[in-house]
C-alpha positions in Angstrom: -27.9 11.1 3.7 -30.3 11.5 0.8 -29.9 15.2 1.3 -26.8 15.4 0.9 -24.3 14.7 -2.3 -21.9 11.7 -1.9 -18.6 11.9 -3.0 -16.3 8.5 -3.0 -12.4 8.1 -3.4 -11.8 4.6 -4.0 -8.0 3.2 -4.4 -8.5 0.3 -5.8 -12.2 -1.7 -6.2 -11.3 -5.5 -3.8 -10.6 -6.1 -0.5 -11.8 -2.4 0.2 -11.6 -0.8 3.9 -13.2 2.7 4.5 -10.0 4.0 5.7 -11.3 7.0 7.4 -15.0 7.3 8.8 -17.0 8.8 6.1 -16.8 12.6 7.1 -19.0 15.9 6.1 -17.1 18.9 4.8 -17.3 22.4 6.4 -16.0 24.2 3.2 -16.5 27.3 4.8 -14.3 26.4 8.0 -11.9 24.4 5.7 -12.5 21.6 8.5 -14.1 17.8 8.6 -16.8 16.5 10.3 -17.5 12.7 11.1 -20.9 11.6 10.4 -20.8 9.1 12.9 -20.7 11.5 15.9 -22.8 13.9 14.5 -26.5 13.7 16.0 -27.8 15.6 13.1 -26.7 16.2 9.9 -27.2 19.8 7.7 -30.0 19.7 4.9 -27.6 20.2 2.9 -23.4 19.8 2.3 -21.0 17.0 1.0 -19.9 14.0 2.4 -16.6 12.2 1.8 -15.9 8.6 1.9 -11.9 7.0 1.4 -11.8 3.8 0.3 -8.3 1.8 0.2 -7.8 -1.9 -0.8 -6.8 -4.6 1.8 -6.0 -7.0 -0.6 -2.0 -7.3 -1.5 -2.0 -4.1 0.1 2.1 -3.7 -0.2 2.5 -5.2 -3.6 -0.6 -2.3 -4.8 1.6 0.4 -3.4 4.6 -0.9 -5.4 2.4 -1.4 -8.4 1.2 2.1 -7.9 5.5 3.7 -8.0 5.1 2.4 -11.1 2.7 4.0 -12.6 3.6 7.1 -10.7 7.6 7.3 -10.1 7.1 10.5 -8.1 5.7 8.5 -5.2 7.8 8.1 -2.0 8.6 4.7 -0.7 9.7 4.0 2.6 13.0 2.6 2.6 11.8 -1.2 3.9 10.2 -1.4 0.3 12.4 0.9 -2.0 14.7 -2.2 -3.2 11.0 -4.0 -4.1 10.1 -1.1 -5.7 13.2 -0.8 -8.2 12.8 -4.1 -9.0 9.0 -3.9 -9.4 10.4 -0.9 -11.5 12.5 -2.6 -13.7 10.3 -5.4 -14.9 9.5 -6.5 -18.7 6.1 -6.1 -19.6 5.8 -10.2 -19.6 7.6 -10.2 -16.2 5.2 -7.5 -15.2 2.4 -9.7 -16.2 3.4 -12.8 -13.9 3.9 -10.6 -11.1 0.7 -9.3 -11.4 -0.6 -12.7 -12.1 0.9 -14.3 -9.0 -0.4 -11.3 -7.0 -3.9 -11.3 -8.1 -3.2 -7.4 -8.7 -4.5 -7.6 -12.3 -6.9 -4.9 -12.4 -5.0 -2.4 -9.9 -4.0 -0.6 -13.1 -7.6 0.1 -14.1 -8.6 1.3 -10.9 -5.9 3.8 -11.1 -6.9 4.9 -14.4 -10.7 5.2 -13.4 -10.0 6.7 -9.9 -8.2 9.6 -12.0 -10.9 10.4 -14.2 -12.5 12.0 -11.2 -9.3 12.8 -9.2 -6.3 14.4 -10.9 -3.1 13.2 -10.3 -1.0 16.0 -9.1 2.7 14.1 -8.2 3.7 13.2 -5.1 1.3 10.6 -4.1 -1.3 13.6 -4.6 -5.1 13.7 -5.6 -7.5 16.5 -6.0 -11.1 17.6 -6.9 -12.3 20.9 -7.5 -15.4 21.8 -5.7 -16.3 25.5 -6.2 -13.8 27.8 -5.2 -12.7 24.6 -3.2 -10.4 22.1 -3.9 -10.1 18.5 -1.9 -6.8 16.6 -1.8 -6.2 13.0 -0.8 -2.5 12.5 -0.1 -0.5 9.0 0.6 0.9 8.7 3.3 3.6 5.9 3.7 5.8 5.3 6.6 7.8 1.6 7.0 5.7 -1.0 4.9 2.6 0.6 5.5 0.6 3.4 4.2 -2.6 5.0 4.2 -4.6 7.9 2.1 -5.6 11.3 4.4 -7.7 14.1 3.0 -6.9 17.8 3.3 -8.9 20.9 1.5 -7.9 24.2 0.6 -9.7 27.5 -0.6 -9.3 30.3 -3.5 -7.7 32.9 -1.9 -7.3 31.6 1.4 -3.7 30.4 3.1 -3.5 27.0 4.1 -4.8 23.6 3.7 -7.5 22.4 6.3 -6.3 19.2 8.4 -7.6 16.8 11.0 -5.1 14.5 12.3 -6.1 11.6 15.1 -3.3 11.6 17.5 -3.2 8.7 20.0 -3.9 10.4 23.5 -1.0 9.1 25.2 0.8 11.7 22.8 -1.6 13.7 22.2 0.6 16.4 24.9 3.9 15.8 22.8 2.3 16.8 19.7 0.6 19.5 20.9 4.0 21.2 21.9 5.5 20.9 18.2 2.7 22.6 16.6 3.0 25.5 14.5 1.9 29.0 15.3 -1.5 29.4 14.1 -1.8 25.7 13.3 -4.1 24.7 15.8 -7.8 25.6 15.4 -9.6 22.9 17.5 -9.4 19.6 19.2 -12.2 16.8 19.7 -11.9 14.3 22.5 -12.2 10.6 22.0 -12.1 7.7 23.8 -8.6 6.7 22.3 -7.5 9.4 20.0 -7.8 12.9 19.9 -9.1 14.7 16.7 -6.8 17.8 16.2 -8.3 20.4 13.3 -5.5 22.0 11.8 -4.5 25.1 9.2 -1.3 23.6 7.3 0.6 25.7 5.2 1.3 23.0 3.3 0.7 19.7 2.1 4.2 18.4 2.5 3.7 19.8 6.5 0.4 17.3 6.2 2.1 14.6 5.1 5.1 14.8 7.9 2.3 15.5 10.7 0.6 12.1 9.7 4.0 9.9 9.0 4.6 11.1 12.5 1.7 11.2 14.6 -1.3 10.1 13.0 -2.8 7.1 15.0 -3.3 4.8 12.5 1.2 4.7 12.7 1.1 4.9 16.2 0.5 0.8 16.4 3.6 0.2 14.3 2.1 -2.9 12.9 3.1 -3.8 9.6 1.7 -4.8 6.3 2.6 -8.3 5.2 4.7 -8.2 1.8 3.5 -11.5 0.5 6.0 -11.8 -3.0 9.2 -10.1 -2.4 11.8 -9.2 -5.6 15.6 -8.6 -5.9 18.0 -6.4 -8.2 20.5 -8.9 -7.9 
């Protein structure tokens, strides 16, 4: 790795999970490689890491429709999130007091210095002619980051979606024409390396199939607010 340049995406600084396994880009394939599977490495190349905090993990996202109204909720958290909304900025301190989510604010703010905030629960860094995305993806009460990259002058936005095995056939059958550029096994998931035409397509391929939904396990909402 001290060959190659290290770029981080960090949402939020405690409690942090690497969400994806830190991955190499292929800029000129528009495609992502894991570094864990890979028996050698290039000389030279960038690697990605996603970072996402564990810690109050719903009350962040609601935290984080503040700051950025354009976000999408899920509808189990959109009444928490209007009232999250709609709080004074004393009330908005004792929430953030009782939830230990202090600093969240600050982490957004130096997360963007690097990233720009596009809307929609959107990030991006230009690279070159290159430009890398990481968009939220949120689906019941939980949600995730997935990255996605695109190139001047070229159509599309490369993808790679893990797709539990068990469906891997049914999503196979609702892909796209020219969608589909490769697939690697493993052991529980397969690794589907997509062309998207569009980030919105991205973002409906993961809330749908990507593994880390498949469980349907929750995240525990741990202070909970009303409109009433």
């Amino acid at each position: 790795m001290d060959q190659i340049s290290r770029i981080e995406f960090r949402l939020g600084t405690n409690f942090l999970t690497l969400e994806v396994p830190p991955f190499y880009v292929n800029f000129e394939k528009m495609n992502f490689s894991s570094i864990i599977v890979r028996r050698q490495l290039p000389k030279e190349g960038i690697a990605i890491y996603v970072y996402v905090t564990r810690q109050r993990h719903v009350e962040k996202l609601l935290l984080l429709k503040r700051l950025h109204p354009d976000i999408f909720l899920p509808e189990e958290l959109r009444e928490s999130g209007t009232a999250v909304e709609g709080l004074s900025p004393a009330e908005l301190s004792v929430f953030k007091r009782v939830t230990k989510t202090g600093g969240f604010d600050k982490d957004i703010a130096e997360l963007e210095k690097e990233w720009e905030y596009g809307g929609s629960g959107v990030w991006s860094k230009r690279i070159g002619a290159f430009t890398l995305f990481m968009f939220l993806v949120a689906k019941e009460a939980r949600w995730t980051v997935r990255p996605a990259i695109s190139r001047d002058g070229v159509k599309g936005y490369g993808f790679e979606l893990p797709v539990d095995t068990s469906l891997s056939s049914r999503f196979a059958e609702g892909l796209r024409e020219g969608e589909l550029e490769e697939i690697h096994n493993h052991v529980e998931s397969q690794h589907y390396h997509l062309i998207i035409e569009n980030l919105a397509r991205c973002r409906e391929l993961a809330s749908d199939w990507d593994y880390y939904f498949s469980t349907r396990t929750k995240w525990k909402q741990t202070v909970f607010l009303s409109t009433d």
